[in-house]
C-alpha positions as MATLAB code, in Angstrom:
seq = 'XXXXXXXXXXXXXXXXXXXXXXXXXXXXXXXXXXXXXXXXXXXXXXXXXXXXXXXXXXXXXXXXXXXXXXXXXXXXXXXXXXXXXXXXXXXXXXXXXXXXXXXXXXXXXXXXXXXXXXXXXXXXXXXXXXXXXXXXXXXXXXXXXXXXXXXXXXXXXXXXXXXXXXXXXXXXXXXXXXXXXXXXXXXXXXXXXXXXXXXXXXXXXXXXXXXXXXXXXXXXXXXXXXXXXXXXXXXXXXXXXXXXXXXXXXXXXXXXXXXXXXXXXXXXXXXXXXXXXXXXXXXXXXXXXXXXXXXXXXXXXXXXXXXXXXXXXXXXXXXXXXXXXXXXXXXX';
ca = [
       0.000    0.000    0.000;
       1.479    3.336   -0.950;
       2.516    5.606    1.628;
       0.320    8.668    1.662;
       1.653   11.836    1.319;
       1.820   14.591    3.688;
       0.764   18.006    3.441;
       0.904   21.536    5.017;
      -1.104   22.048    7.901;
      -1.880   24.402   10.400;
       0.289   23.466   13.055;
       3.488   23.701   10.481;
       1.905   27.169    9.145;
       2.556   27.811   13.469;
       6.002   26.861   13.705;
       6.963   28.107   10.478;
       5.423   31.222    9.671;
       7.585   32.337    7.099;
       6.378   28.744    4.629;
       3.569   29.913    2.834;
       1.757   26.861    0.786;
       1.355   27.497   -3.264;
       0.137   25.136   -5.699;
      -1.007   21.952   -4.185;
      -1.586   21.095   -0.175;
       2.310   19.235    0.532;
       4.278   22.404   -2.398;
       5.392   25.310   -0.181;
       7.734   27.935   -0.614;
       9.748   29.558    1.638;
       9.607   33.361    1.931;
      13.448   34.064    3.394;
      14.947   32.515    0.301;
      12.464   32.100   -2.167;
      12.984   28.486   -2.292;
      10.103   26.338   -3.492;
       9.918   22.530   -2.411;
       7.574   19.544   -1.519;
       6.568   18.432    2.469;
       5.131   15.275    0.746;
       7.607   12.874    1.991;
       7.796   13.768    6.080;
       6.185   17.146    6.531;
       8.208   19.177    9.374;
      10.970   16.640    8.317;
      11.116   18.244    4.492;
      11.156   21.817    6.233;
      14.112   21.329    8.829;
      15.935   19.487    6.356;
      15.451   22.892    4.079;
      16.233   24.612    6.872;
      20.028   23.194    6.652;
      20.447   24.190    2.849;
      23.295   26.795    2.420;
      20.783   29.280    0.406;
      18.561   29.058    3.135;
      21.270   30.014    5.798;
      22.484   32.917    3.316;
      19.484   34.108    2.965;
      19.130   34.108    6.814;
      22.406   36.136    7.220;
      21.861   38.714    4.735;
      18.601   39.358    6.692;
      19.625   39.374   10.042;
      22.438   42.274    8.620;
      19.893   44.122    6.676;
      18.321   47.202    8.334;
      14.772   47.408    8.648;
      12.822   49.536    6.201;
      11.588   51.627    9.258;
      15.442   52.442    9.905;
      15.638   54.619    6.666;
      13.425   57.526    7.916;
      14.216   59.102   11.476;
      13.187   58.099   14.724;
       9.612   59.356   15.605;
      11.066   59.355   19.471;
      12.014   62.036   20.747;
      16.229   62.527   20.815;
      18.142   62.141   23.458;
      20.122   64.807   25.445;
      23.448   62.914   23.761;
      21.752   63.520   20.442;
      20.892   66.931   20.987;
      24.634   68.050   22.225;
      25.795   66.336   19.335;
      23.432   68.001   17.120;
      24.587   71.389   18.718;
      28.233   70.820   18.353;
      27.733   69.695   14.780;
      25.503   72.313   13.921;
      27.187   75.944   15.710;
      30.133   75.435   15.063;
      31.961   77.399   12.035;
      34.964   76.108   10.275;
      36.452   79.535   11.568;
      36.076   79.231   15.200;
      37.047   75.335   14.736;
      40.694   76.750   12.977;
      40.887   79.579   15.776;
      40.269   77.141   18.409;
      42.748   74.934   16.647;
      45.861   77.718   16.381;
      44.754   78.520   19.949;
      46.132   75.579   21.379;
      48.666   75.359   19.257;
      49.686   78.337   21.045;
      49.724   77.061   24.443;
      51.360   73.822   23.328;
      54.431   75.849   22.387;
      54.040   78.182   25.554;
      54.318   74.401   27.587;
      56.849   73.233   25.878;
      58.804   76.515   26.129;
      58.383   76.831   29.916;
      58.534   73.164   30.649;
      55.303   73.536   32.211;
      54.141   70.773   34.750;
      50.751   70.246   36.297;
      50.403   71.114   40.378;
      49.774   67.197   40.538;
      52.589   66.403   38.971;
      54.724   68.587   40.444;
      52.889   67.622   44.009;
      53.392   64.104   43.144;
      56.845   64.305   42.836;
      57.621   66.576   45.908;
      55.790   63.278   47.904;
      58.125   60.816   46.491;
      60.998   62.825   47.241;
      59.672   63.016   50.663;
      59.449   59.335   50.794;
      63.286   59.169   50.304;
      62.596   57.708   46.343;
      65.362   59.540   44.127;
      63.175   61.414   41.142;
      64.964   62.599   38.108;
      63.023   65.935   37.688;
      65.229   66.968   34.440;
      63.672   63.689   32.891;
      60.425   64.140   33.530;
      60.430   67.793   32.266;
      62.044   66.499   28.944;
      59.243   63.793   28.846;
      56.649   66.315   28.770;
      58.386   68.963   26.983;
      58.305   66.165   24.015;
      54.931   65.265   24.907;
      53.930   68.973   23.700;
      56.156   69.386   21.383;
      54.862   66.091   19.512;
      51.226   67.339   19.732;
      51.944   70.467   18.274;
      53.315   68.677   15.513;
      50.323   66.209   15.043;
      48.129   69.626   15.099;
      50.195   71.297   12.454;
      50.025   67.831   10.124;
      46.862   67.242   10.467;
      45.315   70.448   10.379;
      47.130   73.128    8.201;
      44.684   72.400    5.461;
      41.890   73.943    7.746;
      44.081   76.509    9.894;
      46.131   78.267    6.767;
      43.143   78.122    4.874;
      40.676   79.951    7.243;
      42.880   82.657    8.001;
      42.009   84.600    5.268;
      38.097   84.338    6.211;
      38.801   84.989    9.872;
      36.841   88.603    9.533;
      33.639   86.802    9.270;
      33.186   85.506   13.052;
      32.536   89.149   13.224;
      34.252   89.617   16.702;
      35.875   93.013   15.640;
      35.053   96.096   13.439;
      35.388   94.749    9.670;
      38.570   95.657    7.571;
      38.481   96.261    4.000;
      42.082   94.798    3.602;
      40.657   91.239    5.149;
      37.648   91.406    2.853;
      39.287   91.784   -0.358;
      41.810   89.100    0.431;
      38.776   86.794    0.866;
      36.866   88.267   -2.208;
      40.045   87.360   -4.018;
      40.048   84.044   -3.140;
      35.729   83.519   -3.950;
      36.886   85.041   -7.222;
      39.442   83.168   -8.387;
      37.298   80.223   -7.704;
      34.506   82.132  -10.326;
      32.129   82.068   -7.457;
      31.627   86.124   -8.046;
      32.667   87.932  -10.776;
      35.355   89.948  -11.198;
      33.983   93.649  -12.420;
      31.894   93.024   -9.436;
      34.525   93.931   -6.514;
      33.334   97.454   -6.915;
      29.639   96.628   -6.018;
      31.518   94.644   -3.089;
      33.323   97.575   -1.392;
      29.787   99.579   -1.906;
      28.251   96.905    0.316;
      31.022   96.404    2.347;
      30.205  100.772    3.581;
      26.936  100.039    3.843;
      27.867   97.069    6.468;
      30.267   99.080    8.140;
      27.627  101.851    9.111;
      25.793   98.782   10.919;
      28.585   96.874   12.134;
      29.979   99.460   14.481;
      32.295   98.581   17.700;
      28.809   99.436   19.922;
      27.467   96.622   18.067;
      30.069   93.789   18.118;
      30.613   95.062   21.381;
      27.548   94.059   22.516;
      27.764   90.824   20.323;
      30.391   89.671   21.997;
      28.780   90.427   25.670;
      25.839   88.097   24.843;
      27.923   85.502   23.199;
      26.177   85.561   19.761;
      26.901   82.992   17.203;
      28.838   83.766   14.306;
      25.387   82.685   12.134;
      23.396   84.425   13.945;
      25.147   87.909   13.921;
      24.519   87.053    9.703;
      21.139   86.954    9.980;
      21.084   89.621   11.839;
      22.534   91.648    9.292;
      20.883   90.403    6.534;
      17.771   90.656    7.889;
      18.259   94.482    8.807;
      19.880   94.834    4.679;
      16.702   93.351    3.522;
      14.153   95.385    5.891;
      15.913   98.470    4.703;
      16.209   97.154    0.589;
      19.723   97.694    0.892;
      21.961   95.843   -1.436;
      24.396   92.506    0.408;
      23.901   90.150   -2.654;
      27.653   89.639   -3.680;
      28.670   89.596    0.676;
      25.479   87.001    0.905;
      27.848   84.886   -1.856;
      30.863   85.408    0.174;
      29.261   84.501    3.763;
      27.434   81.859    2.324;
      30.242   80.262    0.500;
      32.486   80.820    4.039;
      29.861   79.585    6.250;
      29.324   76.517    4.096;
      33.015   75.090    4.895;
      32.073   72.289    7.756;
      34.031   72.919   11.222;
      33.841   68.824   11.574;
      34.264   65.361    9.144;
      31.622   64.017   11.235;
      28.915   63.901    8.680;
      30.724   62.552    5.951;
      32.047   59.584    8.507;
      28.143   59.340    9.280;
      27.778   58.796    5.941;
      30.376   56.118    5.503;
      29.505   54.319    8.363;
      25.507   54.034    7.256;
      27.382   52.927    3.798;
      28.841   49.958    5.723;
      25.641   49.059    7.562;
      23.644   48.625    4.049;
      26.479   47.400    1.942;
      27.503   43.967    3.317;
      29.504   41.025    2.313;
      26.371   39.027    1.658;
      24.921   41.876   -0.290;
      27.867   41.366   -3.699;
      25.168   42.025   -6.149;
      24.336   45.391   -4.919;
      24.558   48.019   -7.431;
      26.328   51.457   -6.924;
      23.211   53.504   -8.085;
      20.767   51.361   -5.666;
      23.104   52.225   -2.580;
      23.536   55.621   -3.329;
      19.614   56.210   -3.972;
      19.394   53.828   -0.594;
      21.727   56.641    1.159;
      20.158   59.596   -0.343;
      16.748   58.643    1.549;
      18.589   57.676    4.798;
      20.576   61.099    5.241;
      17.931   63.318    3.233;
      14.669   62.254    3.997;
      13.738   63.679    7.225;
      10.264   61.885    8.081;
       9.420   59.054    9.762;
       8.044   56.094    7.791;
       3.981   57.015    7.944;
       5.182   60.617    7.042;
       6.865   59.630    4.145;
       4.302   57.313    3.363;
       1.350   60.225    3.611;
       3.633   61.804    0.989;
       3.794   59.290   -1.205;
       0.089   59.344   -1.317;
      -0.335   63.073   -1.931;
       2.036   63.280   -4.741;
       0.482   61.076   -7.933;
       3.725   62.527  -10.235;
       6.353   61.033   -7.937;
       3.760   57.755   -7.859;
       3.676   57.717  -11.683;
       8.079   57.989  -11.920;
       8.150   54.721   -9.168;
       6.041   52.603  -11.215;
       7.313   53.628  -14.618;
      10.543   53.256  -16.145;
      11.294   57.141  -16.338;
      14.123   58.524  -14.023;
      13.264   61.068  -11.573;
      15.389   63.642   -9.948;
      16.255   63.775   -6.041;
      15.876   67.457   -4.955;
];
């Protein structure tokens, strides 16, 4: 008598969720890997057994590195105190007061190292083992420390002359002092050479440049500097009062924009590198270069959550009609 076959009940549909039945009660197919095959012959037996295939493991490796869908739009929690200080840092900070901050300690380094300067704890420290009858050779530890400085001033000047040297010429901007023509037009110079304003316009510059000094007095930065004002946010200041009063700042709005622009920190490029990792894993070889980068442009760009995003979707029938046809549409 032939043995009869088995098929897919609803206890297996239970204990494997993820086995969905297709053509006939014992054909399944298994959702993780897209694997189609027959519990005919023992039932649960057929399904641990493909359980054990290596496509079925792959497929259960690639999903247990893949993100969640959810994790490409932002959290709908609220942040965190951590994210908010980082968010601040990130986000206040100009690539001039990073440089002046930067030269600053430079500065000291070479005052240390010049004056062999040692901590009270140090020196305290010392005084107690001499004390305790333990011969200290202070001459060696003040070299040791005068080297100490000496090397981190020269890690400082390696690793960040690019951004120091370079943001001298746009240190005018932080607006701590009374602008000088002389620092402007070195940094006009520069925007100009780099065709990001015109030449014939340096005269419509120096115009604007009067019209900023009769606002930008000593009172004023004076009593910037009291309250601790942001660099950005003595701009907007200014602009604001230049547009109230119609008063021409387009080619300065060029040159503030353009030094404002220059990022303080490599933070959110390594952000960027490190959500590259995260999507683009070993078991993902067949991902395509224009899939990640469209898959990175909606995880740093997009800021909704995934319902938001989803709501839009819904209220925009032209982006609807580029998904589901073959046309290429723009991200702006």
């Amino acid at each position: 008598m032939p043995k009869r076959k088995c098929s897919f009940n609803v206890s297996l549909q239970e204990k494997y969720p993820f086995i969905k039945q297709i053509n006939t009660p014992s054909d399944v197919r298994c959702e993780k890997c897209r694997t189609e095959f027959s519990v005919s012959h023992s039932g649960g037996g057929d399904i641990e057994q493909h359980l054990k295939s290596d496509k079925h493991k792959n497929a259960d490796r690639a999903a247990a590195s893949s993100s969640s869908m959810l994790n490409f739009f932002k959290k709908s929690d609220t942040p965190t105190l951590k994210d908010l200080d980082i968010a601040a840092a990130e986000g206040t900070v100009s690539a001039i007061e990073a440089a002046k901050e930067i030269n600053q300690l430079k500065d000291n380094l070479t005052q240390k190292q010049t004056n062999q300067f040692l901590p009270f704890m140090v020196r305290q420290l010392m005084s107690k083992l001499k004390d305790s009858g333990i011969d200290i050779d202070e001459e060696y530890v003040k070299r040791t420390a005068t080297e100490f400085y000496k090397t981190s001033r020269e890690y400082l000047d390696q690793w960040t002359c690019f951004l120091t040297k370079e943001m001298e010429t746009f240190y005018w901007a932080d607006l701590k002092k009374v602008l000088i023509w002389e620092d402007v037009q070195k940094s006009l110079d520069v925007l100009i050479e780099k065709q990001y304003i015109d030449c014939n316009k340096d005269t419509e510059v120096f115009d604007e440049f009067s019209l900023l000094s009769n606002y930008i007095t000593s009172q004023k930065v004076t009593e910037w500097n009291n309250l601790n004002v942001s660099t950005e946010t003595r701009w907007v200041e200014v602009f604001k009062h230049f547009r109230a009063n119609n008063l021409k700042h387009e080619n300065f709005s060029i040159l503030i924009e353009y030094i404002l622009c220059l990022p303080a920190t490599n933070a959110p490029v390594e952000r960027v590198f490190s959500i590259m990792n995260k999507l683009w894993t070993s078991e993902k070889t067949q991902l395509q270069i224009s899939v990640l980068r469209a898959m990175l442009i909606i995880k740093v760009n997009i800021k909704k959550t995934c319902q938001e995003f989803h709501s839009y979707l819904k209220s925009s029938p032209v982006i609807l009609k580029q998904i589901c046809s073959s046309d290429k549409y723009k991200h702006k």
